[in-house]
C-alpha positions in Angstrom: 107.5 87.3 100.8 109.7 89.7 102.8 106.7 90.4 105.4 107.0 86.7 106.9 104.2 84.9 109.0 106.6 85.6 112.0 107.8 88.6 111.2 103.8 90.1 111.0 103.0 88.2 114.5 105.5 90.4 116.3 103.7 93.2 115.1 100.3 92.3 116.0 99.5 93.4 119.8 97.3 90.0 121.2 98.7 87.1 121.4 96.3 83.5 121.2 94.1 82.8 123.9 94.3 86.8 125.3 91.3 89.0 126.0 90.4 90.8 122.5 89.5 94.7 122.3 89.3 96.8 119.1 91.8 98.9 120.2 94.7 95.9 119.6 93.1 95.0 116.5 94.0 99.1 115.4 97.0 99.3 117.2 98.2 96.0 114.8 97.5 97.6 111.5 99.2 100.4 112.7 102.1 98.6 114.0 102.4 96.6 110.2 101.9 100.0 108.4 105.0 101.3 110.9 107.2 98.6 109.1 107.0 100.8 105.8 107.2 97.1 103.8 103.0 97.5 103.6 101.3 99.1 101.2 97.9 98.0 102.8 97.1 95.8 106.0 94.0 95.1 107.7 93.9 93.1 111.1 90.3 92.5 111.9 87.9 89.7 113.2 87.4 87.3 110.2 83.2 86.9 108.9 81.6 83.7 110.4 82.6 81.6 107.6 86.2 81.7 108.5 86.1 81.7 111.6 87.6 78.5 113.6 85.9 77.2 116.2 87.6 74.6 119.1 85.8 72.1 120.1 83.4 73.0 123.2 85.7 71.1 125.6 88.4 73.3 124.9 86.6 76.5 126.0 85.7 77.9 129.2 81.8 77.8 129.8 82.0 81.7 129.4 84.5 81.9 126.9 84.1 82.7 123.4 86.6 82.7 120.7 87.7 84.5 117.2 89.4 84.1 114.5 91.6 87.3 113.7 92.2 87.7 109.6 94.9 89.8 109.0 95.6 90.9 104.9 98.8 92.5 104.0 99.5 93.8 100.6 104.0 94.6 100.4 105.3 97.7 99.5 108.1 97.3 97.2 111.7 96.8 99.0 113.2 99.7 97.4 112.6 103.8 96.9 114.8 106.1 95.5 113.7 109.7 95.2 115.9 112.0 93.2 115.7 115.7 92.6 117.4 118.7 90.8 117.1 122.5 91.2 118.0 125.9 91.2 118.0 128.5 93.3 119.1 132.1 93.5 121.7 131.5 96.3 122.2 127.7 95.8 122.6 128.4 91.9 122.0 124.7 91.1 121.6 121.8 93.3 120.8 117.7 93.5 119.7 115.5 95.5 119.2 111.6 96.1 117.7 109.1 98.3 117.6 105.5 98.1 115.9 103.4 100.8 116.0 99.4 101.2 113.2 98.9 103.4 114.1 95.1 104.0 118.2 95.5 104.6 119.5 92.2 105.8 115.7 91.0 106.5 113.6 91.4 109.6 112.2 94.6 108.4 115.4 96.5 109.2 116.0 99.9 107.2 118.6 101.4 105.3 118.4 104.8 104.3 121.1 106.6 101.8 121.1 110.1 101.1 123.2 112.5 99.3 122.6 116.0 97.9 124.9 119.2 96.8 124.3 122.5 96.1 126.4 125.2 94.6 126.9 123.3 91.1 128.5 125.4 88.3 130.0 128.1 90.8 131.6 125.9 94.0 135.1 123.7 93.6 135.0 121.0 92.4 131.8 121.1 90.2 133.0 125.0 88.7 131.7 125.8 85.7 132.5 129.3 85.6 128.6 130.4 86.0 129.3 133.1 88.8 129.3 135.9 86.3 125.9 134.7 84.4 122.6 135.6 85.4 122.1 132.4 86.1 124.1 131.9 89.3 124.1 136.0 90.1 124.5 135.7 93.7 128.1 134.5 93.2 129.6 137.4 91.2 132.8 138.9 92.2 132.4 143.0 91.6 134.5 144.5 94.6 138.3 143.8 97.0 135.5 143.6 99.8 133.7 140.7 97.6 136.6 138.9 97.3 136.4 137.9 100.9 133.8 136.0 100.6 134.8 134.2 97.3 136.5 131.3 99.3 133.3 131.0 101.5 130.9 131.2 98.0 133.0 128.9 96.1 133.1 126.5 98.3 130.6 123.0 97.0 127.9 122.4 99.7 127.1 118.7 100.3 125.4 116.5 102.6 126.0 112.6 102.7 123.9 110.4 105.5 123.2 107.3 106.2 120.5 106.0 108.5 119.4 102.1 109.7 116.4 101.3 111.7 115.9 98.5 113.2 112.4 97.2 114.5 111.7 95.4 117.4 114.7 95.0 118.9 116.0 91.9 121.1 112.4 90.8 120.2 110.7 93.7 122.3 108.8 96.5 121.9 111.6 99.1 121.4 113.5 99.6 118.5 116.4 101.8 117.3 117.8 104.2 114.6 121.7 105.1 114.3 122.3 107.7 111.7 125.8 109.1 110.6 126.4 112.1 108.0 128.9 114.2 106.5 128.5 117.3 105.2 129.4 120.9 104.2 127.2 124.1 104.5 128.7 127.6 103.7 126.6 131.0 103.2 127.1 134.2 101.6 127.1 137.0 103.6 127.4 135.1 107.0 129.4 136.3 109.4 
């Protein structure tokens, strides 16, 4: 199991032997979903046949305990969502994304992306389709045009990577670094 036994305690918002209120019992399952490794979690106070009861020395004369049953169905580890179009100034473009949501364990993610834009018309990816009807936005009819051919030619891409890590130094707070590449040119910009 990637969702441990520890690893769902931190995310639960009581600890044993704390005052119990609904609102920790939502803010929980909403703290598991937040992980992105569940598909489905429920965090709620388990029926009367499961719940454990201490013996009546253990409790306070005016105490009164529960059992708390929390269910956890895993999402799988990995997603990758890939796309291809076309587009009147973008002629054809691509994208890709592939997400491990358990990188190095602990519930840490690592988030891959790459697209580009400009296939058939921009260098390197030139296919020669600037003069079909295809990729018209590209085409080349005037000196003045020819200005922008460098600009227009040029392959758009965007590479990034991004890691998340959850609860950090066992607290509350957590953090996200993200680093990217990428190239962007427009027709007709100035």
């Amino acid at each position: 199991y990637r969702v441990s036994e520890k690893l769902a305690r931190h995310q639960i918002s009581f600890r044993e032997g704390s005052l119990l209120r609904g609102r920790d019992l939502t803010r929980s399952q909403r703290n598991l979903y937040d992980l992105e490794l569940v598909r489905f979690a429920t965090v709620d106070v388990a029926p009367e046949s499961l719940q454990v009861t201490p013996d009546s020395t253990e409790l306070d004369r005016d105490t009164i305990g529960s059992t708390v049953l929390v269910r956890i169905a895993e999402a799988p580890r990995y997603a990758v969502d890939a796309s291809v179009g076309y587009g009147t100034v973008d002629c054809f473009r691509s994208s890709v994304q592939h997400t491990d949501r358990d990188f190095l364990g602990g519930a840490r993610r690592l988030t891959l992306t790459g697209s580009v834009a400009k296939v058939g018309v921009g260098d390197p990816l030139h296919a020669g389709l600037e003069n079909s009807f295809l990729c018209d936005a590209f085409r080349v009819d005037s000196l003045s045009d020819q200005v922008d051919t460098a600009i227009s030619r040029a392959l758009n891409y965007r590479m990034a990577a991004d890691f998340f890590q959850p609860r950090l130094f066992g607290s509350d707070n957590s953090m996200a670094i993200g680093a990217y590449a990428e190239q962007v040119s427009e027709l007709g910009l100035y």
